[in-house]
C-alpha positions as CSV (number, residue, x, y, z in Angstrom):
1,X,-18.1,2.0,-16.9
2,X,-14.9,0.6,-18.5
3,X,-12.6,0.2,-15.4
4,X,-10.2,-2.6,-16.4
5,X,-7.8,-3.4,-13.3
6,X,-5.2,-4.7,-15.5
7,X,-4.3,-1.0,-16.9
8,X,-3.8,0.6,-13.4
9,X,0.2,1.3,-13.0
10,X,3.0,0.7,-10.5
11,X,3.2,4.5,-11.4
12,X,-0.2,5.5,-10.3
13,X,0.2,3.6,-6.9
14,X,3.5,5.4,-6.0
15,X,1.6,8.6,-6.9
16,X,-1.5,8.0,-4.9
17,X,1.4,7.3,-1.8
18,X,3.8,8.9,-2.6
19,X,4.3,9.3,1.2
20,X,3.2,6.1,2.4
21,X,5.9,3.7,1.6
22,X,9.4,3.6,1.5
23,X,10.2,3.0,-2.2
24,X,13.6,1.5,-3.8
25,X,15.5,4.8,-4.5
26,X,16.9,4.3,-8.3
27,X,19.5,5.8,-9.0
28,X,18.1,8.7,-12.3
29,X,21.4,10.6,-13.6
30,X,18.6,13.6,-14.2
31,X,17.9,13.9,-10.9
32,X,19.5,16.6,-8.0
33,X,20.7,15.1,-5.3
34,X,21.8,16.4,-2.1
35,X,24.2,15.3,0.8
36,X,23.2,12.6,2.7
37,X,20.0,11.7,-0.4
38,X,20.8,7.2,-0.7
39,X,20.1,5.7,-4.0
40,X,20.4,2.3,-5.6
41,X,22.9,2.1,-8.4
42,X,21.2,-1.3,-10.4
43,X,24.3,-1.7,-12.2
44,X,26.9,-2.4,-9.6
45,X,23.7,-3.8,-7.4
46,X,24.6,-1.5,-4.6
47,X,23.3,1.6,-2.5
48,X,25.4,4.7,-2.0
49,X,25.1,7.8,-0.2
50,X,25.7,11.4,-1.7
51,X,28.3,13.5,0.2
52,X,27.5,16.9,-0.6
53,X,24.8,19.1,-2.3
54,X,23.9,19.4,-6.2
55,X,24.9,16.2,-7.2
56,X,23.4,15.5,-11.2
57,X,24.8,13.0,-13.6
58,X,27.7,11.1,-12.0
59,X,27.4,8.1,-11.9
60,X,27.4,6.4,-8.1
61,X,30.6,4.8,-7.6
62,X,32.5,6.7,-10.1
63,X,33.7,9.6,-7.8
64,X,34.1,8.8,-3.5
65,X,33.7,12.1,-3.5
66,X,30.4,12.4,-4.6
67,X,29.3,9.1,-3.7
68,X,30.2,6.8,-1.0
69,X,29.1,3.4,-1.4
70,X,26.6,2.4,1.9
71,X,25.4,-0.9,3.1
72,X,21.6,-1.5,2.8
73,X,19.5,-4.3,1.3
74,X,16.8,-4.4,-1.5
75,X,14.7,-5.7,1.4
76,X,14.3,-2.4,3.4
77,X,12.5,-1.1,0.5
78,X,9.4,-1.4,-1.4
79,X,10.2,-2.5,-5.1
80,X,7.5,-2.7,-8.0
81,X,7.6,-6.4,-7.6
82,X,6.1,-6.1,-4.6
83,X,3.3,-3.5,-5.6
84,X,2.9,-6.3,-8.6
85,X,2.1,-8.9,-6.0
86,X,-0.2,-6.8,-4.3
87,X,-2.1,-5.7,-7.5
88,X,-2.8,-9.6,-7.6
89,X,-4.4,-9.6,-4.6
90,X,-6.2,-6.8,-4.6
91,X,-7.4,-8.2,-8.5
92,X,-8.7,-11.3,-6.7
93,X,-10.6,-9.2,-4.6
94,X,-12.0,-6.1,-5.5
95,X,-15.9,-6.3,-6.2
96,X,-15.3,-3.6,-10.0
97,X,-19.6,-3.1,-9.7
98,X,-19.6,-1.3,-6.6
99,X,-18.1,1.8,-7.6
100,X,-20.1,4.0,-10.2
101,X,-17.5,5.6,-11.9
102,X,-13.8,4.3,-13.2
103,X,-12.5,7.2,-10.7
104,X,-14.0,6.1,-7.4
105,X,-13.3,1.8,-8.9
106,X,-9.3,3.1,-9.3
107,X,-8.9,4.8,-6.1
108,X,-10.5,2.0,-4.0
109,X,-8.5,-0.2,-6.1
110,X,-5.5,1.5,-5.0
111,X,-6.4,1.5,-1.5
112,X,-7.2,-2.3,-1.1
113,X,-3.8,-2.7,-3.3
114,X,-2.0,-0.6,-0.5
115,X,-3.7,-3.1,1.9
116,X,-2.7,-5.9,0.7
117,X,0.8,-4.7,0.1
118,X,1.1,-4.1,3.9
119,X,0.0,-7.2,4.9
120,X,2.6,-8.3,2.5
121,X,5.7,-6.3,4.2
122,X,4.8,-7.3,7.9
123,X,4.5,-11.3,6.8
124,X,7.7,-11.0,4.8
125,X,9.9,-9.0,7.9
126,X,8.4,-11.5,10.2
127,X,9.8,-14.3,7.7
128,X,8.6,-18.2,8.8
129,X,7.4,-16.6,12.0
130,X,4.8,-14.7,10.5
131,X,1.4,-15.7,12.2
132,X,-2.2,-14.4,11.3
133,X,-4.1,-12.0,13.9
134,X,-7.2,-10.4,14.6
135,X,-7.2,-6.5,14.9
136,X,-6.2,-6.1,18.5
137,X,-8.9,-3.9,21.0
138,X,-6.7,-3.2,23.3
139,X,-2.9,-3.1,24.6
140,X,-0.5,-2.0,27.5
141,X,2.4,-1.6,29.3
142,X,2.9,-0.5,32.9
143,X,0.6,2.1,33.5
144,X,0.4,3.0,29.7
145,X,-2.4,1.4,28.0
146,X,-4.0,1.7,24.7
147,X,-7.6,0.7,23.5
148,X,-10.0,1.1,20.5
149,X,-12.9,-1.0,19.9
150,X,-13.9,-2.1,16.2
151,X,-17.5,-1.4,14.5
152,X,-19.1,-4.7,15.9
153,X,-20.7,-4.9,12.3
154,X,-16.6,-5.0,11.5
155,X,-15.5,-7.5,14.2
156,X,-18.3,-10.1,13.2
157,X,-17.7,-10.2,9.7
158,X,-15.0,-12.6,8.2
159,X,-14.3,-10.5,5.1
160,X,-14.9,-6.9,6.5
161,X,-12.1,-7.8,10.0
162,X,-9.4,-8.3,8.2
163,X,-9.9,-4.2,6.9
164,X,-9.2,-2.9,10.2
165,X,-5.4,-3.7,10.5
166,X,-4.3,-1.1,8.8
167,X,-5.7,2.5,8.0
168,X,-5.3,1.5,4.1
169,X,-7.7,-1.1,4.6
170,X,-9.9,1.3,7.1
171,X,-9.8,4.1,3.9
172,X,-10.8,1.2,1.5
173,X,-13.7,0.3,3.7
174,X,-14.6,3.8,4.1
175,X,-14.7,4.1,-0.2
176,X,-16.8,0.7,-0.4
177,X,-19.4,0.2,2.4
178,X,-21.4,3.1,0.9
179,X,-22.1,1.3,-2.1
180,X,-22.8,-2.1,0.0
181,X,-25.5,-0.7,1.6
182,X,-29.3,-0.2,-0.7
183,X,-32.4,1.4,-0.2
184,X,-35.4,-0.8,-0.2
185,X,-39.0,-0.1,-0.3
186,X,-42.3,-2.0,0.2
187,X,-45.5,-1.1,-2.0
188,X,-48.3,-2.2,-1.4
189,X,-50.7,-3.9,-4.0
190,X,-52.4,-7.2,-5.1
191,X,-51.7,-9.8,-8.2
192,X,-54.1,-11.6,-9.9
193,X,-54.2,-15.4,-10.4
């Protein structure tokens, strides 16, 4: 197996969730854009906001109406900076012998990546209030209530809890505990002294 960690993309990870995060919305003059579509225009530094359908090569900024400039901030969106940060982490921590092919190593790779990168996004809204927590069993209001219980296995390990915040972390313990657990056998037989 050749799995190298350090060749796996900001590219691949957007594919993988393509859905999962909201990503920084370059602006690309190939593109088709559509009213109401928001990009980031890294030139001026700001975001704008097409105003009608079939927009393709103008530039935002350059015509109000076909772009109309929007506040927003680079923190409302996921940037490859962060999915950098969070390929550092997930480096750190990924166990590459566990997984017998480079397929299955990349893909639980990318999960404890998306993992981290979570944890990363709810510390960083929460700022200098951000606190640690355990995975909560159960929560109400009023009459509504909600409650799940954990795997004890799960809530009494140190390193396998802090999976079941998120179902990125759930997905990468569902890749990986397979190939924690072994098959042993006893034979029976004698030595000679």
């Amino acid at each position: 197996m050749t799995f190298d960690v350090t060749t796996i993309t900001v590219a691949q990870f957007k594919a993988q969730f393509f859905r999962g995060f909201p990503y920084l919305p370059n602006y690309n003059p190939d593109a088709l854009y559509n009213e109401g579509d928001e990009v980031f225009y890294a030139a001026t530094n700001l975001f704008y906001i097409a105003q009608c359908d079939g927009i393709t090569g103008i530039t935002p900024g350059s015509d109000n109406t076909k772009w109309l400039k929007t506040p927003d901030s680079l923190d409302n969106w996921v940037q490859d900076q962060d999915i950098t940060n969070a390929f550092s982490e997930a480096q750190f921590a990924i166990n590459r012998g566990l997984y017998s092919t480079d397929a299955n190593a990349t893909l639980a790779y990318l999960y404890l990546t998306a993992h981290f990168l979570c944890n990363d996004l709810k510390a960083a809204m929460s700022r200098l209030l951000a606190t640690g927590a355990f995975p909560t069993a159960s929560k109400g209001v009023g009459s509504v209530s909600e409650s799940y219980d954990i795997p004890q296995a799960y809530k009494d390990s140190p390193i396998l809890s802090q999976y079941t915040g998120d179902s990125y972390g759930m997905k990468f313990l569902a890749l990986t505990l397979p190939a924690l657990v072994g098959n042993f056998g006893s034979v029976c037989g004698s030595a000679q002294a």
